[in-house]
Every structure is written in C-alpha cells, then in structure tokens.
N, C-alpha and C positions, 0 to 999 in steps of 0.2 A: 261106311261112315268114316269123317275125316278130321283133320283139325287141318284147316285151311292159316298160312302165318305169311307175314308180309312185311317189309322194310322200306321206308323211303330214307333217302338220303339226304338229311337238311344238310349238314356239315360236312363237304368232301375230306376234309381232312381228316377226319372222325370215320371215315369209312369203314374199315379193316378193321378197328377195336368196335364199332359195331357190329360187322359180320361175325366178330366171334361171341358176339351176346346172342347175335341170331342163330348159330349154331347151337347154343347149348338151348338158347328156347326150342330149338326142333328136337334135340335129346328129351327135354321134359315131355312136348307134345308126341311123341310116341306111344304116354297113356291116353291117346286117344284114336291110336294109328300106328300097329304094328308092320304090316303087312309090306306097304314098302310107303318110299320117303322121293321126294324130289323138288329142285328147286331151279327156279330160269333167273340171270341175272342181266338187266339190261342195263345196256351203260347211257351216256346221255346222246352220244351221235344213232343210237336206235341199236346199236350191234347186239346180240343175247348169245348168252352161252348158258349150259344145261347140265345137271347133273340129276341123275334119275339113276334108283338104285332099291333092289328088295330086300325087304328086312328093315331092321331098326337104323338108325341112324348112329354114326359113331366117329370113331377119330377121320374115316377116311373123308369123309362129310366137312367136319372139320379143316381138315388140310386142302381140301378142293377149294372152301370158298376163301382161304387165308390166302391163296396164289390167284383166285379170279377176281376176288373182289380190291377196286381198286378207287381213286378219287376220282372214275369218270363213272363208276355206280352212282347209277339214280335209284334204282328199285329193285329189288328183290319178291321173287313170289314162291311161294313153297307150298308140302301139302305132305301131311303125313297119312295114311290110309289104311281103313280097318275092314277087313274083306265082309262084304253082307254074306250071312251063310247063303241065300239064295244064289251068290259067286263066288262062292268060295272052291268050288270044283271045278272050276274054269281056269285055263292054264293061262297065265297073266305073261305078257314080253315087258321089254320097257316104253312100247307105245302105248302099254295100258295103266303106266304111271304117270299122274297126273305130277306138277301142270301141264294142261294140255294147252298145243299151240297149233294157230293156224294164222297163217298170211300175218298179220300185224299184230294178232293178238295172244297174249297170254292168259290161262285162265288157271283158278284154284277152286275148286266147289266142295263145299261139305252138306250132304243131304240125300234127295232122293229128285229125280225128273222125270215122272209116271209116263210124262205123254212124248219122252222123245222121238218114237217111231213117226206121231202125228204132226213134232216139228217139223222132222227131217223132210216130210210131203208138202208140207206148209209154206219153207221156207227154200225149198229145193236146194235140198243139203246133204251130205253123209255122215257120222258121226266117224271120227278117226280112231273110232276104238269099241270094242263093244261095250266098256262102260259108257251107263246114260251120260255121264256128264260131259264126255268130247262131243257132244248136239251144240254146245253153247259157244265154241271161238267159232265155228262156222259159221254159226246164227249171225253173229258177232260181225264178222268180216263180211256178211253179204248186207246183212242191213241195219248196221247199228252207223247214227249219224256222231258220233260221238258225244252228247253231249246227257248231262243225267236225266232229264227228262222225256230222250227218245232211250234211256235203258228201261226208265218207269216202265215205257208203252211196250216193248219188249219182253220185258217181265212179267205184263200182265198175262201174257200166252201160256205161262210157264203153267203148270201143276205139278205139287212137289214142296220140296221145302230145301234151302239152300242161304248158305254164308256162301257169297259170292267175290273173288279177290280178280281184279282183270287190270294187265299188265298192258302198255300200248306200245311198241316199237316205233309209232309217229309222235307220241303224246310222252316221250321217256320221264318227266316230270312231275309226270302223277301215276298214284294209284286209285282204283274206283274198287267202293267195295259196296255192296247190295247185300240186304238179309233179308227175309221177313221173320218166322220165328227162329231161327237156327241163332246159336250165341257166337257173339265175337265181341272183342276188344282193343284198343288202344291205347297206347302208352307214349307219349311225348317226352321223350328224355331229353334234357334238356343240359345234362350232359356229357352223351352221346352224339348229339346231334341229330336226331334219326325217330324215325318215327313207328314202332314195334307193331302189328297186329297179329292178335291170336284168336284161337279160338274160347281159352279160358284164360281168365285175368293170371292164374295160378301159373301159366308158362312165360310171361312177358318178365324179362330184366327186372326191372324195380331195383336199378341200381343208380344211385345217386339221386339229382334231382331231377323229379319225373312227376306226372299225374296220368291217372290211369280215367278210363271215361269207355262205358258200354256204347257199342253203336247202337244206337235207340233201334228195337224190332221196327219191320216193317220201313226203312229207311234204304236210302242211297248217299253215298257218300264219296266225296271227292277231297284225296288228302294228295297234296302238293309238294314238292321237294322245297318251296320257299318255308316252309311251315305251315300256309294257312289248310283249309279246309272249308268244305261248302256242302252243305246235307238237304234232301227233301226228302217228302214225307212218300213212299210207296203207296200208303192205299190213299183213293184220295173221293173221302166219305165228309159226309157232314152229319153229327150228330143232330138227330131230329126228335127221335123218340127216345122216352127215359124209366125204365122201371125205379120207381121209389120204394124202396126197402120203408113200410111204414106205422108205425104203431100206433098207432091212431092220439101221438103224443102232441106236442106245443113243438117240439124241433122240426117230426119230421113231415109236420104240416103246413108248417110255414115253408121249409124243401120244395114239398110239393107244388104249393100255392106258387109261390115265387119261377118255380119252372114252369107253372099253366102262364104264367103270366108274359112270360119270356117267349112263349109262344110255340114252347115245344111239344110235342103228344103224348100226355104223361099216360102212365096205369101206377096203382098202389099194390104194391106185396107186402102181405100181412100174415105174420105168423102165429096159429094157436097153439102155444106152445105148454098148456099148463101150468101156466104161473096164476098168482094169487089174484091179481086183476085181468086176466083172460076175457070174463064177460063181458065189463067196462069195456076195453079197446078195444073189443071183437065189435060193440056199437058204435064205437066212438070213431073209429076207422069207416065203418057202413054209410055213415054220417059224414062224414066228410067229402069220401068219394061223391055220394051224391051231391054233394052243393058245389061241391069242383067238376061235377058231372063228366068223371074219368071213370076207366075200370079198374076195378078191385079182382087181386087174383088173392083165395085164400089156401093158404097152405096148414093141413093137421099134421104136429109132429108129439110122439113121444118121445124122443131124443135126450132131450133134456131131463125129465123124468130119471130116465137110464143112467145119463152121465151122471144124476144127480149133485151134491156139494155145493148144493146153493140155498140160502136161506129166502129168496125168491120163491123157488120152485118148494122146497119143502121147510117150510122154515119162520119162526120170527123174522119178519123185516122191520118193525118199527122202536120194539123195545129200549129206550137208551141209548137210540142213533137216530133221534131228529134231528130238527134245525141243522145249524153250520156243519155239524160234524156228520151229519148224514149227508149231506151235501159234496162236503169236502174230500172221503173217504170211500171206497168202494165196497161197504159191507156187503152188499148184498148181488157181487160176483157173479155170471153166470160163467161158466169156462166156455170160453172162447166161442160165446154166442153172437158176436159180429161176426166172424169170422166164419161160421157156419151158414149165417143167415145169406152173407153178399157170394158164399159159392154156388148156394141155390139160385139165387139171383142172377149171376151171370147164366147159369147152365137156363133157368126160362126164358133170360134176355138172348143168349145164341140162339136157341129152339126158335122163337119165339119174333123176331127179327129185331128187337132192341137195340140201339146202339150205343149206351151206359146203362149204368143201374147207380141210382141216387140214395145219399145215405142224409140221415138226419144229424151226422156226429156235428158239437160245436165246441167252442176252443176253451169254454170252462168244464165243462164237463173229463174234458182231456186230462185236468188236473188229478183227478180222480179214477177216469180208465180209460188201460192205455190205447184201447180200440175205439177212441172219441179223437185220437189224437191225427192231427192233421198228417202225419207222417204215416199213419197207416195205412194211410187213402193215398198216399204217394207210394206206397210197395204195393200195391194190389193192382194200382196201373203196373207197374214193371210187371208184375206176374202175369198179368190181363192175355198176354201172345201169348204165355207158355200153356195158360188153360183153357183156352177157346181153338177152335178150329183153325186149319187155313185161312188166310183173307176175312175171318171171322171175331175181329176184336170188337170187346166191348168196355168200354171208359169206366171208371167211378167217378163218379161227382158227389161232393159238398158243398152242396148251394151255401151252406150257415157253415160252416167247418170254420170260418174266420170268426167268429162272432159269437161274443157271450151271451147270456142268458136275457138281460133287460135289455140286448139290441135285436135280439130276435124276437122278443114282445113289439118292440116298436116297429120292426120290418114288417112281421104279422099285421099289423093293424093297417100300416099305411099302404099293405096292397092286397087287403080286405081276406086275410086267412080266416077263417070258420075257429077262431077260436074257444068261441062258446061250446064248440061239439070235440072240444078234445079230453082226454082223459090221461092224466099226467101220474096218479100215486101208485106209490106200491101196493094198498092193500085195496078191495075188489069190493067194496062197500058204496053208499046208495049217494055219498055222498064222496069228496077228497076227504084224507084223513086229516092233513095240514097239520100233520107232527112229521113225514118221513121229509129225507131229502130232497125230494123232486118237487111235494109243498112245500116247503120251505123255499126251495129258490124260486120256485114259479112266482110264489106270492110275493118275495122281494122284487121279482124283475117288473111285475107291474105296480109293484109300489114306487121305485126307481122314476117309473115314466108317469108318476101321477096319474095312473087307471085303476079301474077298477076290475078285478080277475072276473070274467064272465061268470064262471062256474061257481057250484057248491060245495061248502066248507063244513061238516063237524065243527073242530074249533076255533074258536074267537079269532083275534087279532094277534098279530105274530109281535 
C-alpha cells in the first residue's frame, strides 16, 4: 500500500521553492509508506531523472531534488511504499521501487492489481518488477492512445483498486491521474505556482494561497502545467433503478411518485422499526406501493428498541410539543435513524442491483434534523465509493431535498401522489392526532395551497 504524490509546474520560476514543499510533503506521506520512497522528474524537452531509495525519506531526498529540480521541470511523480505483509519477505532492489517506468511512461500506483498475470497475456507484456503494479507503464506504452478516454477503456480491464499518477516523457505538460475508490487530492497553490497531489489532503503544503479539491472517486483526470484541468467520469452507468428508503409518509411518497413518474424503476424500503405508529405506516406504505404498483421490501429491526433514548420509540411524543414547536424542534430524536436506515439501503441496493437509494428528506424539515438536511445527502455521496464494492457505486437521491412542506403538497398532487393513503403522525391511533408536529405542518401545507388534507383528523381546525 502507497501514498502515490505528484507536482505540476505552472510557474517555472517558482520551481525549486516548490520542490522543497514537495519534499517535506513526501516526509509527511511516509505515514502511509515506510518501506521505500522514489521520485522521477521530467523536464519539459521529455529528459527524466530518478531517485529511488529504501526506507523513509529524509534530507538526502531533500538535497537530490534542490540540485535536480530546475525551471525546465514540468512534473514530478513520486510514491512512497508500505510493504503488504503478503511482500514483505520478498527481497526488494531498486527496480522494485516505484515509480515505475517504461519507454515514455511514468507511473505511481497506490492499491492492489489482482489480475496482473491475466494482463500481462492479454496485453502481451512483462511486468518489470515483481510488484503487480510495474503491469501498468507496459500496458501503457503498448496500447494506451493517449488520451482520457482510451485510459477509461484501459481501466476497465483492471481488477483491483488504485490511485493512479502517470507521467509522459511525449506529453511533459501534463499529469493524468485515475482512481476509482483509493483517495487522492489536490492542491492549487497559487503561490507556488504548482500543482501538489497526494494521497491525503493532511500531506499537501497548504501554504499561502491555495484551495485544496478531492479527485472525485471513480474519475480520470488531466491536470496541465498551464493550470487548467479536464476530468471524466470512470464508470459510465446510468442510474435507472432507485430504492426509496420509505415510510409510508407525505415526503417520501411524493419521492417515490415523482421518480415512478420520471420514469425510473423504483421499489420502496420500509422499516418496522417499533415506534408508536409502526401499524399506521406499516399500511400506509403497503398502500401506496400498490397504487404505484412498485415493490415493497420490508425490513424488521429491534435496533432501535436497543439504542433506545427516544421518546418515539419509548416515550411521550405529543405532550406540550404540538403545532410550531413540534414542528420547529426535534423532540422526538431518533439517534441517527437516517443514518442507519440509508446504510441498509445501500448494502440491498449493492446486493440487489440498485443504482441509488432515494430519501424523502426536505429542506424544512432540515431546520429541525440535521439528517433532513441537504448536506447530508451530499456526504453520503462522498462516502457512497468508500462503502460499496469495486465498480459498485450507489447514488443518494432527494427527489424533495429542495422543497418545503406546502411545495411538496402541491408537487404531490400535480403528479397524482396517493396521498390519501399516507400516514404522517407520531402517534399510532385510528385517526391523525393533529396536535404533533408532522400534523401540524401537514395541515398547514395543504391549507397554504387551498386543499383539503385527504386524511383523518381527531382534532378540529388548527
């Protein structure tokens, strides 16, 4: 395993006081790469020079690249290395220190390449090393056309997992870096002049003015000594089908509705989870599905029960936290019951062939908990590579995540959501109770749009 690090050279002038940022960033990345350190520097006329060396990285490192690095550096590639114990009793030279090069190419890889014996027959190759990762400049140099596109197609052969850094002796201008889930980073310093990648944000400069930016998993990317850059996507899927995480509520049926209607191939996951209206949604959900005539997967947990601390699961929900303030407030907690619900979700949606999993969160609700908030559903994608499979990602979607309560009545209706068959309150009775939060705002958001709430009320007029 490795921390794979890289340097373009916007600013020739700026060269040298970069190289020695990039030196102490290969001191830091050592916590990821004891074993041994190496680095190839190409200049812009294509010439490379190389220092490769076992153990940690230190002043000699230092002093090599203060006398190599000069204003005709275009790019630098490095790689710091942590022996797999299944290599570890393998007597290592310096052709077994990455990066490894072949004919025009440079490369840096942190990961694992399962199928390289199946390359090398494939692609009628050798590996210059017995580490799996020298399969890849050979690959590279017999049929890579240069451009990100033929690396996508290249890539897809791979099996494995890999932060890819690949250095061009024709192309001296750019670097190209390739992930799927393995982490890596970049840092634009801007003044430096120079363009840092690592493996963790925690090893990059961050000195002066700079902005730091994840290469999005699953991506290829082309960063250029003029500054720009150019990125596509690695896998190249279309989301079609969508598990909707679903309670048989007014959110996350209009979710659902709105995705049938989109034209995607939904199913609903519905959790029994022992709370005070269990029975209610456990119908109200059954009901729905059918008139969307989608599938229902239902999942029994005591979990929650366990975790307990929730006046849901064991508890007063409605006492003195109606209307606004029941609304407004999160009295009634579950710990981190999103959160638990969208991991199950993804692991049916990987099993299962899903290609997201749909939440009902929307953007009032957010005011009150923070797992309604649009930002959640923005880290849950970032996490999405790190907990799913190889080539196996699965999306979150919030169809309603923009939208308050009386626009998601009105979207409801104008693309025929079953709202008559949902079931919105906290407590489990034959009717809503139309004191807790959730009646309260339901009942405003169709008051809002001059309708009338399909469902059954206990109390009067709000």
């Amino acid at each position: 395993m490795c921390s794979v690090s890289g340097l373009v050279v916007v600013d020739p002038s700026k060269a040298k006081e970069a190289a020695v940022e990039f030196a102490q960033l290969m001191v830091r990345a050592a916590d990821r790469g004891r074993d041994s350190h190496g680095v190839e520097v190409i200049n812009e006329d294509g010439t490379r020079q190389s220092f490769k060396s076992l153990g940690r990285p230190g002043d000699e490192l230092k002093g090599w690249l203060s006398s190599h690095v000069t204003e005709s550096t275009r790019v630098l590639v490095a790689n710091n290395r942590a022996e797999p114990t299944t290599e570890v009793v393998i007597k290592k030279g310096e052709g077994d220190v990455q990066p490894f090069t072949y004919g025009r190419f440079v490369i840096s890889h942190n990961g694992v390449i399962a199928n390289d014996s199946e390359l090398e027959k494939e692609f009628e190759v050798k590996k210059t090393s017995t580490i799996d990762s020298s399969v890849v400049a050979p690959i590279l140099d017999r049929a890579w056309d240069g451009t990100l596109e033929g690396l996508r197609d290249l890539l897809d052969k791979v099996r494995g997992s890999f932060a890819l850094l690949i250095g061009d002796s024709l192309r001296p201008d750019r670097l190209v870096a390739a992930v799927n889930f393995k982490p890596l980073y970049a840092e634009f310093n801007y003044d430096l002049g120079a363009i840092f990648l690592s493996s963790l944000d925690d090893y990059l400069p961050k000195r002066g003015r700079f902005r730091v930016e994840r290469v999005q998993p699953y991506s290829v990317v082309e960063f250029k000594a003029d500054g720009s850059w150019r990125r596509i996507e690695l896998l190249r899927r279309a989301v079609k089908r969508v598990l909707v995480v679903a309670s048989g509520g007014l959110d996350s049926t209009v979710a659902a509705t709105y995705l049938v209607r989109q034209g995607y191939e939904v199913a609903l996951l519905h959790f029994n989870y022992r709370h005070k209206a269990e029975r209610r949604e456990r119908e109200s959900v059954r009901e729905v599905a059918r008139r969307l005539n989608v599938d229902l997967v239902e999942v029994d947990t005591d979990v929650f029960k366990v975790i307990g601390n929730s006046p849901l699961i064991d508890g007063e929900v409605t006492k003195d936290r109606g209307g606004v303030e029941g609304a407004e407030f999160a009295h009634e907690w579950v710990p981190a019951r999103n959160l638990v619900f969208v991991s199950v979700a993804m692991a049916l949606a990987e099993a299962r062939g899903y290609d997201a999993v749909a939440l009902g969160v929307n953007l009032e609700e957010a005011g009150a908990y923070p797992d309604n908030e649009m930002e959640f559903v923005r880290l849950l994608n970032s996490l999405s590579p790190y907990a799913t499979g190889p080539n196996r990602r699965v999306d979150v979607l919030m169809p309603v995540g923009n939208l308050v309560k009386h626009e998601i009545v009105k979207l409801g209706v104008e693309i025929g959501a079953p709202l008559d068959a949902t079931w919105s309150c906290y407590e489990g009775g034959e009717a809503h109770c139309g004191r807790c939060g959730p009646c309260y705002m339901r009942r405003k958001a169709f008051q809002v749009n001059g309708l009338t709430d399909p469902v059954k009320y206990l109390q009067g007029e709000l």
